[in-house]
C-alpha positions in Angstrom: -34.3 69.4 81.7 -31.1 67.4 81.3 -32.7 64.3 82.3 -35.0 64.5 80.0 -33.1 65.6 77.1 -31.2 62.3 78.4 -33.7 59.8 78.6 -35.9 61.1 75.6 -33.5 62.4 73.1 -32.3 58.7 72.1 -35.6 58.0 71.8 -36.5 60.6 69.3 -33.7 60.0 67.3 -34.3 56.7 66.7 -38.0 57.2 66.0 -37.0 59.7 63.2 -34.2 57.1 61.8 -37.1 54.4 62.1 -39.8 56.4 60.5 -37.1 57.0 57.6 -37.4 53.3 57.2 -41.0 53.2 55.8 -39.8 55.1 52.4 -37.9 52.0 51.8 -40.7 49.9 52.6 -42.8 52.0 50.2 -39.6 51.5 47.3 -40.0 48.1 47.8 -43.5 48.1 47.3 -43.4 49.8 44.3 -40.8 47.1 43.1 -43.1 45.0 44.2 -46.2 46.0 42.3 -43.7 45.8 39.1 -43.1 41.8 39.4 -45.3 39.5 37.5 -44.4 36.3 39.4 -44.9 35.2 43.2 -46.6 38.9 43.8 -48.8 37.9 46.6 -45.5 36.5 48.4 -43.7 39.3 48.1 -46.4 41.7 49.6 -46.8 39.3 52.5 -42.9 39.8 53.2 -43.3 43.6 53.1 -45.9 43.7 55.3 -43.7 41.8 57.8 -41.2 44.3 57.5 -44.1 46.4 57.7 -45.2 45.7 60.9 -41.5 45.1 62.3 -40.9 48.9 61.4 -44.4 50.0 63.1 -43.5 47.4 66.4 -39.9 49.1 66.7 -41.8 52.5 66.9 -43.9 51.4 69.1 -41.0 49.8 71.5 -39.2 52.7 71.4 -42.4 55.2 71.9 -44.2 53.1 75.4 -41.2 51.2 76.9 -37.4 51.9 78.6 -35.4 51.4 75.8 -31.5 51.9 76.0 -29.9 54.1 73.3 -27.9 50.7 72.5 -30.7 48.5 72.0 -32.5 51.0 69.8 -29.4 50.8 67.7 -29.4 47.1 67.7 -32.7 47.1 66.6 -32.4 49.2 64.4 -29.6 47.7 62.7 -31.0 44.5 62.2 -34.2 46.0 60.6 -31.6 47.7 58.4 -30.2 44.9 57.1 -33.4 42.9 57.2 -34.5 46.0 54.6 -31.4 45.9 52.8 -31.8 42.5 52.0 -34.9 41.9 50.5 -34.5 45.1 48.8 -31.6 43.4 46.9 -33.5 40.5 46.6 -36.7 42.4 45.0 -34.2 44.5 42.8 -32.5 40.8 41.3 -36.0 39.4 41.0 -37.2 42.6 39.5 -33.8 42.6 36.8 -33.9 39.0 36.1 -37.7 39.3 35.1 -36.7 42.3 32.9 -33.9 40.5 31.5 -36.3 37.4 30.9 -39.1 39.9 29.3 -36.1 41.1 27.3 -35.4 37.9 26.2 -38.6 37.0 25.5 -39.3 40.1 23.5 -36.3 39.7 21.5 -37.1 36.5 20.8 -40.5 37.6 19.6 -39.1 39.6 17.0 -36.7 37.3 16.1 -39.2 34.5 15.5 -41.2 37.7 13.9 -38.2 37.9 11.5 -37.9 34.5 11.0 -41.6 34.0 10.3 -41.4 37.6 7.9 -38.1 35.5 6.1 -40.2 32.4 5.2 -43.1 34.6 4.1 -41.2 36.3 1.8 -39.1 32.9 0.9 -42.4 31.2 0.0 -43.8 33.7 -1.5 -40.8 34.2 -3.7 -41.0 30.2 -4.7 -44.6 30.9 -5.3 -44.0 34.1 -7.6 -41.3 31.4 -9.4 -43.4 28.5 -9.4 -46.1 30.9 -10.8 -43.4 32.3 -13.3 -42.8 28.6 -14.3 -46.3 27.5 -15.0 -46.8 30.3 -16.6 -44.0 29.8 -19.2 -45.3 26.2 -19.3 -48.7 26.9 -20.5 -47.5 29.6 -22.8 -45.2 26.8 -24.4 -48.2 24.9 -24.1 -50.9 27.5 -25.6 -47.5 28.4 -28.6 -47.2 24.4 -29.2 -51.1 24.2 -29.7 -51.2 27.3 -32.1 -48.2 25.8 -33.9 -50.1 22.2 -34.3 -53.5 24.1 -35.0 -51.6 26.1 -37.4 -49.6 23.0 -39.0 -53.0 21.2 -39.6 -54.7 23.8 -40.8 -52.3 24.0 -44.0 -52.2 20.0 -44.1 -56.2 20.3 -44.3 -55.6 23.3 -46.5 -53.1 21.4 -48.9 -55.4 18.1 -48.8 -58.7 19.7 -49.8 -56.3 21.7 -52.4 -55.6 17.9 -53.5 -59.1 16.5 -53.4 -60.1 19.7 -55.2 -57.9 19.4 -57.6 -58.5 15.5 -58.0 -61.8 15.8 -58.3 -61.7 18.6 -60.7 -59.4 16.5 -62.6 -61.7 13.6 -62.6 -64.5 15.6 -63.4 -62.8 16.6 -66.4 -62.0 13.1 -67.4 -65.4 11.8 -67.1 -66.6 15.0 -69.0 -64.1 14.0 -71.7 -65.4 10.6 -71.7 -68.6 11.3 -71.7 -68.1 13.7 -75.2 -65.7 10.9 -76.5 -68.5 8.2 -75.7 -71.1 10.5 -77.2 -69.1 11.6 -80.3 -68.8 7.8 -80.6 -72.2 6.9 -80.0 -73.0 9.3 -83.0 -70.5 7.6 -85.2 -71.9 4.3 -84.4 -75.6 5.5 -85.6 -74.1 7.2 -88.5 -72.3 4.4 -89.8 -75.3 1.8 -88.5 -77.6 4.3 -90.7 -75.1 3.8 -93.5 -75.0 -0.1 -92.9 -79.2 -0.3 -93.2 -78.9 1.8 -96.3 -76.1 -0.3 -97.7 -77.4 -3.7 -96.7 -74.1 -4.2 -94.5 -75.5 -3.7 -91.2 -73.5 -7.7 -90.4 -70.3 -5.9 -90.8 -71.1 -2.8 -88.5 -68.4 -3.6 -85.1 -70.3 -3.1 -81.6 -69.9 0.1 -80.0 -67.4 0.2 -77.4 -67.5 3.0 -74.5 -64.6 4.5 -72.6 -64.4 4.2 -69.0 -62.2 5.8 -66.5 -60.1 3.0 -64.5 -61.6 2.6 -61.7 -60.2 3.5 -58.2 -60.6 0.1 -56.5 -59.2 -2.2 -59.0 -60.6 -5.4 -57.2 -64.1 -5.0 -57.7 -65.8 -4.2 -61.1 -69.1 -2.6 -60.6 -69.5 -1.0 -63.9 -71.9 -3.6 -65.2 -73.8 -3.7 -62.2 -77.4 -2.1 -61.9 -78.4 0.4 -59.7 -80.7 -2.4 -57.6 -77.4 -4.9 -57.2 -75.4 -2.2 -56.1 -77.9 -1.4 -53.5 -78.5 -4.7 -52.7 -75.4 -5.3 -52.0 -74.6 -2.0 -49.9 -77.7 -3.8 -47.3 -76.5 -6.9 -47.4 -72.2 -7.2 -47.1 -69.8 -6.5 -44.7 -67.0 -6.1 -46.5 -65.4 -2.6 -46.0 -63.2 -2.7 -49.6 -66.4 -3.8 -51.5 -68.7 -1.1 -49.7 -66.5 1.3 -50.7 -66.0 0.3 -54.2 -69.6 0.6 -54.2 -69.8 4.1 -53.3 -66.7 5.0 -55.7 -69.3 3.2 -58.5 -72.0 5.8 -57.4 -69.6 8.3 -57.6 -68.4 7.6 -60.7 -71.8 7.3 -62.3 -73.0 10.7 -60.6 -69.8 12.3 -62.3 -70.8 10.6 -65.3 -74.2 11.6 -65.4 -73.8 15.3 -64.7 -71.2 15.5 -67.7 -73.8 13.5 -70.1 -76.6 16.5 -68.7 -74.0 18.8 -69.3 -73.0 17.4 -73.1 -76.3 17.2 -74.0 -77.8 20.2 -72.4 -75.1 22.2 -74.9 -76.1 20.1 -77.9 -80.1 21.2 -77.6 -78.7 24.8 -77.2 -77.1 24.1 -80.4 -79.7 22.1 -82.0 -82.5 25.0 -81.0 -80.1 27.5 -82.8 -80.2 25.8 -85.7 -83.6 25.5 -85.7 -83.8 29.3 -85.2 -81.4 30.1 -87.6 -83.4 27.9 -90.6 -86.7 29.2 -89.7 -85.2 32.8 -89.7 -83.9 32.0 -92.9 -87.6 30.3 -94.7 -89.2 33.3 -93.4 -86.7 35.7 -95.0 -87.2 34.4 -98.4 
């Protein structure tokens, strides 16, 4: 019994410290599974160890092995473990450290690219802002303009109202004078026939307005010249003297309607008025 405690108690003792080993093996495949780069190389050096654990169990459990040379063994399969695990647990911290890094640097560059949004859309909201005040100036200069021309158009039809009325009036007024004279003139060439001094009798002169365009006189023109020459000339001063002359005699005319149109209201009152009376009596 002592002999065999002797010879197999060694043994079992290092198979239990050897059999310990493969939880260390399993740690380091967990690390293992963790790592993102050179995976497949890894697992092929844990298997190694892998099978290094199993063939020291099985040198220990079928061959004479000396207590010492278990040891050894197992020593150096220690250390073999102990290194690579260190190795893994670097590898495995400087890839967190480097995911670290990169993830902070993700949200930096997030930050950074969230800053410039927020930067550009700022100068867009002020470039925005800016236009906006630009075409409101615009849109206030414009209503100020329309608004400033509308009273200048305002004032200057007020003017050409009030110029026209004005000559309006003068041609009415000339037309009565003319008429008034024209009257006169018959009276006093009645008279003269009666009298026998119809020689003496002056010619009858008619009032005229002056005309606008002083360089061309059109008032003794006919109404067949005066077209004639609308047809027919290229001057721009004597077209438009011509249609101040058309003008003039339209104005003209319409007073003489209006003159006369007044006297046969009179002259059909009178008439009235006598025949009222010669029937009365």
């Amino acid at each position: 019994m002592h002999l065999v405690y002797r010879e197999y108690a060694p043994k079992i003792r290092g198979l239990v410290k050897v059999k310990a080993l493969h939880e260390q093996v399993g740690s380091m495949e967990n690390i293992a599974g963790q790592m993102k780069v050179n995976k497949e190389k890894v697992h092929q050096q844990i298997q190694q160890i892998k099978q290094r654990v199993d063939q020291l169990i099985h040198l220990i459990t079928n061959t004479r092995i000396t207590p010492s040379e278990i040891d050894d063994a197992y020593n150096e399969l220690v250390s073999s473990i102990d290194r690579e695990f260190r190795r893994l647990k670097q590898v495995l911290a400087e890839q967190e450290m480097k995911e670290e890094a990169e993830r902070l640097k993700k949200i930096q560059s997030e930050l950074e690219n969230e800053k410039n949004k927020k930067s550009n859309e700022d100068k867009r909201s002020a470039q925005d802002k800016e236009e906006f005040q630009q075409r409101s100036a615009l849109v206030q200069r414009q209503r100020e303009e329309e608004q400033l021309k509308g009273k200048l158009t305002a004032e200057e039809s007020r003017r050409q109202k009030e110029r026209q009325a004005q000559e309006f009036a003068e041609d009415a007024r000339l037309a009565e004078v003319n008429e008034r004279e024209r009257r006169d003139y018959d009276l006093a060439r009645r008279l003269a026939l009666e009298t026998g001094t119809e020689a003496d009798l002056p010619h009858l002169h008619r009032s005229r307005r002056p005309a606008v365009n002083s360089k061309y006189d059109l008032s003794k023109h006919s109404y067949a010249e005066l077209r004639d020459i609308i047809n027919t000339s290229c001057d721009i001063e004597l077209l438009d003297a011509c249609r101040e002359e058309f003008h003039r005699r339209l104005k003209v005319y319409h007073a003489w309607k209006k003159i006369r149109h007044k006297e046969y209201i009179i002259k059909e009152y009178c008439h009235f008025i006598y025949f009222y009376i010669f029937c009365k009596y």
